[in-house]
C-alpha positions as CSV (number, residue, x, y, z in Angstrom):
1,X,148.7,52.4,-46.9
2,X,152.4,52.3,-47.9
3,X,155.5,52.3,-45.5
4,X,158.4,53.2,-47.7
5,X,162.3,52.9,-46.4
6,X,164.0,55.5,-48.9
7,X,167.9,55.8,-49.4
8,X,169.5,58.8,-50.5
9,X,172.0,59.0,-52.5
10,X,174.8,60.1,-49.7
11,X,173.6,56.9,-47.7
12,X,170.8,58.4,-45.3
13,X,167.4,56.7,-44.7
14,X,164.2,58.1,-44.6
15,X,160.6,56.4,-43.1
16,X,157.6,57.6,-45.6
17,X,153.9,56.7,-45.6
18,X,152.4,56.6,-48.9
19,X,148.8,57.0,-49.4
20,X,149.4,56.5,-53.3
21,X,152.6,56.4,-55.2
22,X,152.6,59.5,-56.3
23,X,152.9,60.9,-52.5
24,X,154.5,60.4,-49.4
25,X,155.1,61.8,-45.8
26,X,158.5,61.8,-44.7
27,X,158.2,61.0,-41.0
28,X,162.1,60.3,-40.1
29,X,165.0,60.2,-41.2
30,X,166.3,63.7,-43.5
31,X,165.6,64.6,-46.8
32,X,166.9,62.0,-49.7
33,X,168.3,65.2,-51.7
34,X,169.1,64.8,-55.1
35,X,166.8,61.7,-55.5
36,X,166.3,58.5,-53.6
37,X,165.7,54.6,-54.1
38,X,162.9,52.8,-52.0
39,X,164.8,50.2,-50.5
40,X,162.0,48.0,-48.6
41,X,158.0,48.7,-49.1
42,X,155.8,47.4,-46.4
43,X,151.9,47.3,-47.1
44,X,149.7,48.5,-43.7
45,X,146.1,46.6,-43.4
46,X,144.4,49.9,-42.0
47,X,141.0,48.0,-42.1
48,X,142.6,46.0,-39.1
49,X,141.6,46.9,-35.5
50,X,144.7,46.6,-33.7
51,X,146.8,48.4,-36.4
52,X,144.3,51.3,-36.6
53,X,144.5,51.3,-32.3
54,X,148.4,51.8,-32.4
55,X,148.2,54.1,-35.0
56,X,146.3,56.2,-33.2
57,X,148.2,55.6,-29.7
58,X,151.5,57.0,-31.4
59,X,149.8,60.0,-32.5
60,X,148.4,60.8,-28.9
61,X,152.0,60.1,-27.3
62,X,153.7,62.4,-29.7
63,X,151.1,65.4,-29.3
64,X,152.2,65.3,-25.6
């Protein structure tokens, strides 16, 4: 998995994960509207333990 840093073109950021290129959840930050330039790509090793374990932590603490 991808973790994407997106500016837009009026200087906001964005946070995506990418599954492949051609998708992307936007999980901060608003909207890049009228386009957007990846600024910094980060590759997440889902086959490790302790990645997978946090992962899942953040998604408990945010469903409370």
């Amino acid at each position: 998995m991808k973790v994407e840093v997106v500016k837009g073109i009026y200087g906001h950021v964005a946070l995506y994960f990418c599954e492949d290129d051609d998708s992307g959840l936007r999980v901060a930050g608003q909207k890049p509207w009228g386009g957007g330039q990846t600024i910094h790509s980060f590759d997440v090793d889902l086959s490790d333990k302790r990645t997978r374990e946090l992962l899942i932590k953040l998604l408990k603490e945010s469903e409370s």
